[in-house]
C-alpha positions in Angstrom: -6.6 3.3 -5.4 -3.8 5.6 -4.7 -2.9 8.8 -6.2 0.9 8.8 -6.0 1.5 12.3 -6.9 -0.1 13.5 -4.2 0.7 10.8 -1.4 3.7 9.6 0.7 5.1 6.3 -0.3 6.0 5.6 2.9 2.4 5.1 4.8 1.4 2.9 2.4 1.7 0.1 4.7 0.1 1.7 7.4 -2.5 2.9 5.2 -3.1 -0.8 4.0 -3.1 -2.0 7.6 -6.1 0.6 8.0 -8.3 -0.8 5.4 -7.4 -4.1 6.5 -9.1 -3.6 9.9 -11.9 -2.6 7.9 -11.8 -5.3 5.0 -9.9 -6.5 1.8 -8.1 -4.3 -0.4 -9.3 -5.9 -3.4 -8.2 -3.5 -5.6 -4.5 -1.8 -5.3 -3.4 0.5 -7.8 -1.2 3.6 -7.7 -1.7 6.2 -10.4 0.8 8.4 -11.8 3.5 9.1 -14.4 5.9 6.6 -13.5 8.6 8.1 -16.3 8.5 11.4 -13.7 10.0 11.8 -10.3 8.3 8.8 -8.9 10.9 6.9 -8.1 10.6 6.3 -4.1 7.5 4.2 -5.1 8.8 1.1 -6.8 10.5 -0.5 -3.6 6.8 0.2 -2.1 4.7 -1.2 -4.9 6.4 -4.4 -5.4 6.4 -5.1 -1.9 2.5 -4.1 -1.1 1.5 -5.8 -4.4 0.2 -2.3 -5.4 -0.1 -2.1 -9.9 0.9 0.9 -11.0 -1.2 2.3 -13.3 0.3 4.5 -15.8 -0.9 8.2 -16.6 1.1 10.3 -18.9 1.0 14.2 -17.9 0.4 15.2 -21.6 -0.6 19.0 -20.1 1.1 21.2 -17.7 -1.6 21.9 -14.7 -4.3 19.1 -16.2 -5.5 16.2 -14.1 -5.3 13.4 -16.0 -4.0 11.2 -13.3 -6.7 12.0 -11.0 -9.4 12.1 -14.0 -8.2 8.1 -14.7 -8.6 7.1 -10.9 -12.1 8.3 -10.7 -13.3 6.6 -13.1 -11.7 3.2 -12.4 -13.4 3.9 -9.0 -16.4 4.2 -10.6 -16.4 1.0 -11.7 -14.4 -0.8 -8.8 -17.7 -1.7 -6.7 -19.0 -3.8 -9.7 -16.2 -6.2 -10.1 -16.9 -9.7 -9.0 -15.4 -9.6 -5.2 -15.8 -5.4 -4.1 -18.6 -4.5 -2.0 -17.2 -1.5 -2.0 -15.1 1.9 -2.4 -13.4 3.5 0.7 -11.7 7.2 0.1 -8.8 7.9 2.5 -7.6 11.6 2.8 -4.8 13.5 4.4 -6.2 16.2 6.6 -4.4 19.2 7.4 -2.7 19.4 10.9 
């Protein structure tokens, strides 16, 4: 589960390649207002087989996006095939 406001489009791949090494992205989904400036992402989510999973921002400063990804991770480990949830974050360089 992706946030796509707040990551680059363009490690996707290698972030897939990652969890790969690790197990199977059962679950791909990229959250964010797709009628915003998301644009970069479509190449990237047809190609990855990522769903996007739309989030209108309905308040300025509000995170709704990030609100909507948590919970669908809270209920990603009980589907049929997840074992489990794995968080990847950037860290500051």
């Amino acid at each position: 589960m992706i946030d796509a406001d707040n990551a680059q489009f363009s490690i996707i791949q290698e972030l897939l390649a990652e969890v790969s090494r690790h197990g199977v992205a059962s679950v791909k989904r990229a959250y964010g207002d797709w009628t915003t400036n998301l644009k970069g992402w479509k190449d990237t989510l047809h190609r990855m087989a990522i769903q996007p999973m739309q989030q209108f921002s309905y308040t300025t400063g509000k995170n709704s996006k990030d609100s909507a990804l948590i919970i669908d991770a809270g209920f990603a480990p009980w589907g049929a095939s997840s074992t489990g949830v794995a968080w990847f974050c950037p860290t500051a360089t």
